[in-house]
C-alpha positions as CSV (number, residue, x, y, z in Angstrom):
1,X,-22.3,-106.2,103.5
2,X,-24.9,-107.8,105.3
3,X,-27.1,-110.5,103.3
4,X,-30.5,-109.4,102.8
5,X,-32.8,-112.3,104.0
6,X,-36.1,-113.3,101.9
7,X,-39.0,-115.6,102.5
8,X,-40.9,-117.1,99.7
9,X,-44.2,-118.0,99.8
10,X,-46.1,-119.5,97.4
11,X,-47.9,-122.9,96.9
12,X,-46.3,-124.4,94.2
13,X,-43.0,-126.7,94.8
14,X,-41.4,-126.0,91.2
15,X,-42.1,-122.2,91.4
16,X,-40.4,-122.4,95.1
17,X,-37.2,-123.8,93.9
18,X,-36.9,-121.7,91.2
19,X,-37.4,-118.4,93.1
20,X,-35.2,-119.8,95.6
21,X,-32.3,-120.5,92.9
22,X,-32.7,-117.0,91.5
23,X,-32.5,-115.5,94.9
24,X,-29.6,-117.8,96.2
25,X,-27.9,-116.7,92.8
26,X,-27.0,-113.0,94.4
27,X,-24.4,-113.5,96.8
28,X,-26.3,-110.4,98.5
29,X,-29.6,-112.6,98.7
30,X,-30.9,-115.3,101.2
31,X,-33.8,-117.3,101.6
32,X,-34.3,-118.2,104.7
33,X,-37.5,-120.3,104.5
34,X,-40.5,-120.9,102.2
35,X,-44.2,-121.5,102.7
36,X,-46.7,-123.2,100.8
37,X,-49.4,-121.7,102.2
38,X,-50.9,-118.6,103.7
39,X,-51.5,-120.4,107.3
40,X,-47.9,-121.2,106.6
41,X,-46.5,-118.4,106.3
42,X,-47.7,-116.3,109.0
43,X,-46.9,-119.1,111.5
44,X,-43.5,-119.0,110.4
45,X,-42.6,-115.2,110.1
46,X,-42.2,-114.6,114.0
47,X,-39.5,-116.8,114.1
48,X,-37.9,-116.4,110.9
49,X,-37.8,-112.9,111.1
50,X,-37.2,-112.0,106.6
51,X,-36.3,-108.3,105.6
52,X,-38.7,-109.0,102.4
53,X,-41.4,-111.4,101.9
54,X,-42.3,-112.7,98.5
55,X,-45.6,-113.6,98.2
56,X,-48.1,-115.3,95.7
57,X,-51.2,-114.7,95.3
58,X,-53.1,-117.4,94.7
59,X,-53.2,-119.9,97.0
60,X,-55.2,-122.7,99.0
61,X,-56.4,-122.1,102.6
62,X,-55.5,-118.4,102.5
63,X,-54.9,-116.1,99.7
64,X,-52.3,-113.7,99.1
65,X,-54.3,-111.0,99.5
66,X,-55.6,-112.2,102.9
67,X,-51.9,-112.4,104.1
68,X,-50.7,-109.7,102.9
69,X,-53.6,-107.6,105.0
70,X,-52.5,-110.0,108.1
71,X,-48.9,-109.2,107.4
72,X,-49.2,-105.2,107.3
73,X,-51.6,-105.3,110.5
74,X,-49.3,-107.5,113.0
75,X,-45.8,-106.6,112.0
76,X,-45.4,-104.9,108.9
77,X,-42.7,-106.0,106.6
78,X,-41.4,-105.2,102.6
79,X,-43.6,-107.5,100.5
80,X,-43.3,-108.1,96.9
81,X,-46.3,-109.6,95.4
82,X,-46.0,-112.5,92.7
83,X,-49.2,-112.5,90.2
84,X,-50.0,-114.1,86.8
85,X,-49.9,-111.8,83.6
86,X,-53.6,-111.6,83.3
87,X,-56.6,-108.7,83.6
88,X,-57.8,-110.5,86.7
89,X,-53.8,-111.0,87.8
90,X,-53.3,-107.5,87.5
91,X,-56.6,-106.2,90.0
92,X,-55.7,-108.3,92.6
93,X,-52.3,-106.7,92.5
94,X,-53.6,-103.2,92.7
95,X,-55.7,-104.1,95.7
96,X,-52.4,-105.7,97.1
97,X,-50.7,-102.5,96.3
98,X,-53.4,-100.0,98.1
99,X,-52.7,-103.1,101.4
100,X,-49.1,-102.1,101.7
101,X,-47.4,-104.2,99.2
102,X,-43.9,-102.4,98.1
103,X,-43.9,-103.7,94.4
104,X,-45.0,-106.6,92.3
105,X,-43.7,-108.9,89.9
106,X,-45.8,-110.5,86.7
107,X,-45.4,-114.1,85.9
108,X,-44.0,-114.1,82.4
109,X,-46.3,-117.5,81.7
110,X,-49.0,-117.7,84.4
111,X,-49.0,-119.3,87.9
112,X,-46.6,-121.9,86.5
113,X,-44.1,-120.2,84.6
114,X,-41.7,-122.4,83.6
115,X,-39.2,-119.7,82.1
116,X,-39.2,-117.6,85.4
117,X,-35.4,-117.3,84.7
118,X,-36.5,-115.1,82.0
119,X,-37.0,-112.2,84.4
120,X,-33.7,-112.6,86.9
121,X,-33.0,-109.6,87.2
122,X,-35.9,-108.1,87.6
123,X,-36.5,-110.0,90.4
124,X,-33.6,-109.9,92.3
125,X,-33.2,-105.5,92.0
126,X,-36.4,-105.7,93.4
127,X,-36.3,-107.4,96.1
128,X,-33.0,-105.6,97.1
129,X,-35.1,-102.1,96.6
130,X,-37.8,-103.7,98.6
131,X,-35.5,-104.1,101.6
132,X,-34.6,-100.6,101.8
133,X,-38.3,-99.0,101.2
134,X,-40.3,-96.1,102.7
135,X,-42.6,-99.1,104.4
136,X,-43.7,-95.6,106.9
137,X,-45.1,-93.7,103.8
138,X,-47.5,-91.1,104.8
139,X,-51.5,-92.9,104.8
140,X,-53.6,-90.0,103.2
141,X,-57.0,-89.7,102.3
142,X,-57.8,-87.8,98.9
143,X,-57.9,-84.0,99.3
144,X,-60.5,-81.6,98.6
145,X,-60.0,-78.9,95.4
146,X,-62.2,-76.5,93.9
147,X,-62.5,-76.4,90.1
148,X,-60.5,-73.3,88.5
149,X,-60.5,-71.5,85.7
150,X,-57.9,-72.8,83.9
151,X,-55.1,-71.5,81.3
152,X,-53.9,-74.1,78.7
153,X,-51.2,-76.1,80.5
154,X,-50.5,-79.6,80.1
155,X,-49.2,-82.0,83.0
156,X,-47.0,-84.4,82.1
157,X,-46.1,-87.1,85.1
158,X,-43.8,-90.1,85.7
159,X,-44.0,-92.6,88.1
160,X,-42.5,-96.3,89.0
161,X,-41.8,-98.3,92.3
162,X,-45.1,-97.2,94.6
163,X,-46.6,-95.0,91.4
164,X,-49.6,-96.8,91.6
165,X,-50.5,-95.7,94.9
166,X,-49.4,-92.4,94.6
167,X,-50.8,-91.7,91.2
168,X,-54.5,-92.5,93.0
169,X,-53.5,-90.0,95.7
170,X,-52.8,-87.2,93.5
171,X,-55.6,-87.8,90.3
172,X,-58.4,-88.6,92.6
173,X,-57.6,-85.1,94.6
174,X,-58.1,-83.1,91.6
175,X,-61.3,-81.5,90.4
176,X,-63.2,-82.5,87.2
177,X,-61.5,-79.5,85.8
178,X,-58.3,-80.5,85.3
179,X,-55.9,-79.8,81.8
180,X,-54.5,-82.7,79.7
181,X,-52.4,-84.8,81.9
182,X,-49.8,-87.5,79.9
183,X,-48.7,-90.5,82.7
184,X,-45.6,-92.8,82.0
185,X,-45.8,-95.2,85.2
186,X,-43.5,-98.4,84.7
187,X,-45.4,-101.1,84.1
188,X,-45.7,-104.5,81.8
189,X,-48.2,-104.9,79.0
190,X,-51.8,-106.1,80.4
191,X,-51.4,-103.9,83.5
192,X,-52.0,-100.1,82.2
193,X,-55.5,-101.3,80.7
194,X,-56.6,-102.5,83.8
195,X,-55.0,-99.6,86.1
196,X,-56.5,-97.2,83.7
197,X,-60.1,-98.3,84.1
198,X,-59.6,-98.6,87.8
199,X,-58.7,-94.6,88.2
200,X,-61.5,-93.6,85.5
201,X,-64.0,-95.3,88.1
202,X,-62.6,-93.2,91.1
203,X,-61.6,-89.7,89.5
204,X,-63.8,-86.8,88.5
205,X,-62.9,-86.6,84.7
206,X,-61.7,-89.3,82.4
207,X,-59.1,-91.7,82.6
208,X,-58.1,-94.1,80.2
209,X,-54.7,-96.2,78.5
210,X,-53.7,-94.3,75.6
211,X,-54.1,-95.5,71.9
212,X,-52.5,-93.8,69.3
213,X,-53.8,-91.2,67.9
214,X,-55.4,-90.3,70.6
215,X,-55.9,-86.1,70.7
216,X,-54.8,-84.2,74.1
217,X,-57.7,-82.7,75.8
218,X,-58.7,-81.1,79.0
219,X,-60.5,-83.6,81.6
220,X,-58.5,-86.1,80.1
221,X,-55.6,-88.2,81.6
222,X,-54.1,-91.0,79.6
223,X,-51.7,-93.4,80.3
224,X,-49.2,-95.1,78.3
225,X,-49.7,-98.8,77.6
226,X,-47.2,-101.0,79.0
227,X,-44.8,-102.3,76.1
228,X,-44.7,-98.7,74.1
229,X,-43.3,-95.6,74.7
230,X,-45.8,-92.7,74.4
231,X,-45.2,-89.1,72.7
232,X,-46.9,-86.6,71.7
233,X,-47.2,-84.9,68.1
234,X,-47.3,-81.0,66.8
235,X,-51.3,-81.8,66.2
236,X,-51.4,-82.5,69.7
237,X,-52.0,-86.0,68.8
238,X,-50.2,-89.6,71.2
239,X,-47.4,-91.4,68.8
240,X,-47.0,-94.9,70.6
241,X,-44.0,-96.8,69.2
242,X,-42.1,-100.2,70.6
243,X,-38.8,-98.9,70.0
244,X,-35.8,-100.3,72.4
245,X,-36.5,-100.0,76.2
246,X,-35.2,-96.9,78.1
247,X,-33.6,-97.2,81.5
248,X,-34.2,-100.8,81.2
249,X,-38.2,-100.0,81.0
250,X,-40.8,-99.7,78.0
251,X,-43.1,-97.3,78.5
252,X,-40.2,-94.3,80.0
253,X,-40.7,-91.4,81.2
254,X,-38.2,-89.2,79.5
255,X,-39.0,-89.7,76.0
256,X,-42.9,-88.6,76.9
257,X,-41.6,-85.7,79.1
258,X,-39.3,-84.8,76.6
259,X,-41.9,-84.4,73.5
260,X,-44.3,-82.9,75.5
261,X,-41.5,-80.0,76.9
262,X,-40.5,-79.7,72.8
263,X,-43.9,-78.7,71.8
264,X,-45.9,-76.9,75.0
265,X,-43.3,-75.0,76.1
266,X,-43.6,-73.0,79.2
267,X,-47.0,-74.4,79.4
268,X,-46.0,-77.8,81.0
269,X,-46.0,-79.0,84.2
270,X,-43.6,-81.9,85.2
271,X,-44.1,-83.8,88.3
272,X,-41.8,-86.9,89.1
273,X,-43.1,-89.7,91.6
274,X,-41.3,-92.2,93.9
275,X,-39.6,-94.7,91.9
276,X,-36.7,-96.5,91.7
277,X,-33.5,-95.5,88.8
278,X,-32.9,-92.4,87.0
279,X,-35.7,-92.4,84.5
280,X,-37.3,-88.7,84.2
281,X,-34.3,-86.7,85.4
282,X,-33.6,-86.3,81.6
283,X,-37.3,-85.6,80.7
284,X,-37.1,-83.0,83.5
285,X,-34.8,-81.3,82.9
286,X,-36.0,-81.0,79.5
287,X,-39.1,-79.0,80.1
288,X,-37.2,-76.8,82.7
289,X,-35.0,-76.3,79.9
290,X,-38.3,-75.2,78.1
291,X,-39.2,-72.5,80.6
292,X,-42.0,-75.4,82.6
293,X,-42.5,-75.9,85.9
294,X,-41.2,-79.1,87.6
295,X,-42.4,-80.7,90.8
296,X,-40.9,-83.8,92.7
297,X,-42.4,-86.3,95.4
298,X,-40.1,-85.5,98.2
299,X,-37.9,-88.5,100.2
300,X,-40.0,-88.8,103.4
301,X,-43.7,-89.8,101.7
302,X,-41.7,-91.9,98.3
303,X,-41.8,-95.3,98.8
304,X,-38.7,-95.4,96.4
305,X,-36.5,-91.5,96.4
306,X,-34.5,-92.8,93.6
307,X,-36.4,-90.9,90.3
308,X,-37.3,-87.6,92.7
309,X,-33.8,-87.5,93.7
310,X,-32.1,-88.0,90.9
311,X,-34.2,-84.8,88.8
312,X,-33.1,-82.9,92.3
313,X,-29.7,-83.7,91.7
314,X,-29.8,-82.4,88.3
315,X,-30.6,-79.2,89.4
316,X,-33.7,-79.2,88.1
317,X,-36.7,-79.3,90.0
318,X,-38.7,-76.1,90.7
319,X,-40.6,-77.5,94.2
320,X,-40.2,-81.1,95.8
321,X,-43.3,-81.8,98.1
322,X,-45.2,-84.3,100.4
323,X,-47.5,-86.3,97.9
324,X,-50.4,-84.6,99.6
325,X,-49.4,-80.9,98.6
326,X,-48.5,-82.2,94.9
327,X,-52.2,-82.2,93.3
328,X,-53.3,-78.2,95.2
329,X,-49.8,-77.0,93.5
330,X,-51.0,-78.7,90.0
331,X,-54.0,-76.8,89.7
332,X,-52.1,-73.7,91.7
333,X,-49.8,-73.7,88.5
334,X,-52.8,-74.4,85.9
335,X,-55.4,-71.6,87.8
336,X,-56.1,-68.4,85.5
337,X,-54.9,-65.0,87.5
């Protein structure tokens, strides 16, 4: 199998060995150079030619962020951004994401994070995911829908790998009529706070990270905070709870699908983003199960196929669409006759 070659770059000489130790770890991993600098980096990429690009964002001379949009406009490559576990850490890494970056990874500690090792793993499927992503994702703009009258259906959606950007897509399409919508999109504690405020101040109705107790309401979306996984009660009320992670990942999609399938019924609507794994297949298939309706993020506009395709596979997806047709079909399904 051919090695999959990666280029770190980030400022810090510590942080550079010990991403290139993890890397070098995988026997399907190489680095093939490092930068400490943003100047650097892009005077080496020509000739060193990576298949993913890790890169940090802050640095001297030229940011991340500023490389990253240098990057994507010359010769577009898969780039994994590296920010500190922080409010500000986590804006800067949305902006990153709407520039083209293919995923992220938090810093456990900071810019220095001295126990890096900690997240292995993590780092090392995701680069290896990164080298195989949709980098020719459709670019679309928000679409235009009128408000309906609507009957009482409830949208339940799950999203990881590329969520971020698709989830802007599809809420900032929909009208300020919309029903309750319940989110699960993968991502660590510090990050859904931040995300959440950043799609209430571009949507029509209100956005915000769930808390529990919370009640489900129409012109309400709420997403689940990173570190719990999110249900939903009898009384129509969000039940938050640590509990072991799912599919590797804490908040997951199925448990939330699953409760909200149990007590709506035929009245849910399940849509599954790009991502990467199997989480949601299960939740899926649950509200099918329950007489819903299920849509999935088709192959060609994922940035990841793994979580649409694997609810496909199960035989239980209704439609799977381009990511611009998915928010017209939402309110299609919720529209009074």
């Amino acid at each position: 199998m051919k090695q999959i070659k990666v280029f770190i770059v980030e400022d810090s000489i510590f942080m550079r060995n010990v991403i290139s130790d993890i890397i070098n770890s995988d026997p399907q991993l190489q680095v093939i150079g490092t930068a400490r600098d943003g100047e650097e980096a892009l005077n080496k990429l020509d000739e060193l030619k990576p298949d993913v690009i890790t890169l940090d964002i802050e640095m001297p001379r030229m940011d991340g962020l500023s490389v990253l949009k240098q990057i994507m406009k010359k010769n577009p490559k898969p780039v994994i951004m590296l920010s500190a576990l922080t409010q500000e850490g986590a804006i800067h890494t949305f902006k990153a994401l709407e520039y083209g970056a293919v995923d992220y990874i938090p810093k456990p500690s900071g810019k220095i994070s001295l126990n890096l090792s900690t997240i292995k793993d993590e780092i090392i499927s995701k680069i290896k995911m990164a080298a195989s992503a949709n980098l020719h994702k459709l670019k679309i703009k928000p679409v235009h829908i009128e408000a309906y009258e609507l009957t009482d259906k409830i949208v339940a959606i799950g999203a990881s790998t590329g969520g971020p950007q698709a989830l802007t897509h599809v809420l900032t399409s929909l009208p300020d009529n919309v029903p309750p919508i319940l989110i699960v999109q993968h991502m660590p504690e510090g990050f859904t706070k931040p995300f959440a405020e950043r799609l209430d101040s571009m949507c029509k109705f209100k956005v915000k990270e769930a808390e529990d107790g919370d009640y489900v309401s129409k012109q309400l979306a709420l997403i689940a905070p990173g570190g719990f996984h999110m249900t939903v009660s009898k009384t129509g009320r969000i039940q938050l709870r640590r509990g072991p992670a799912i599919h590797g990942v804490r908040p997951a999609v199925d448990p939330m699908m699953e409760s909200v399938a149990e007590i709506y019924k035929s009245k849910t609507i399940g849509v599954l983003l790009t991502g990467m794994g199997r989480d949601g297949a299960y939740g899926m298939k649950k509200i099918k199960e329950n007489r819903g309706f299920t849509i999935a993020q088709d192959e060609e506009t994922s940035v990841v196929f793994g979580m649409p395709k694997a609810a496909i596979e199960e035989g239980c997806v209704d439609v799977v669409l381009p990511l611009h047709k998915i928010p017209l079909e939402i309110m299609r399904r919720c529209r009074k006759k």
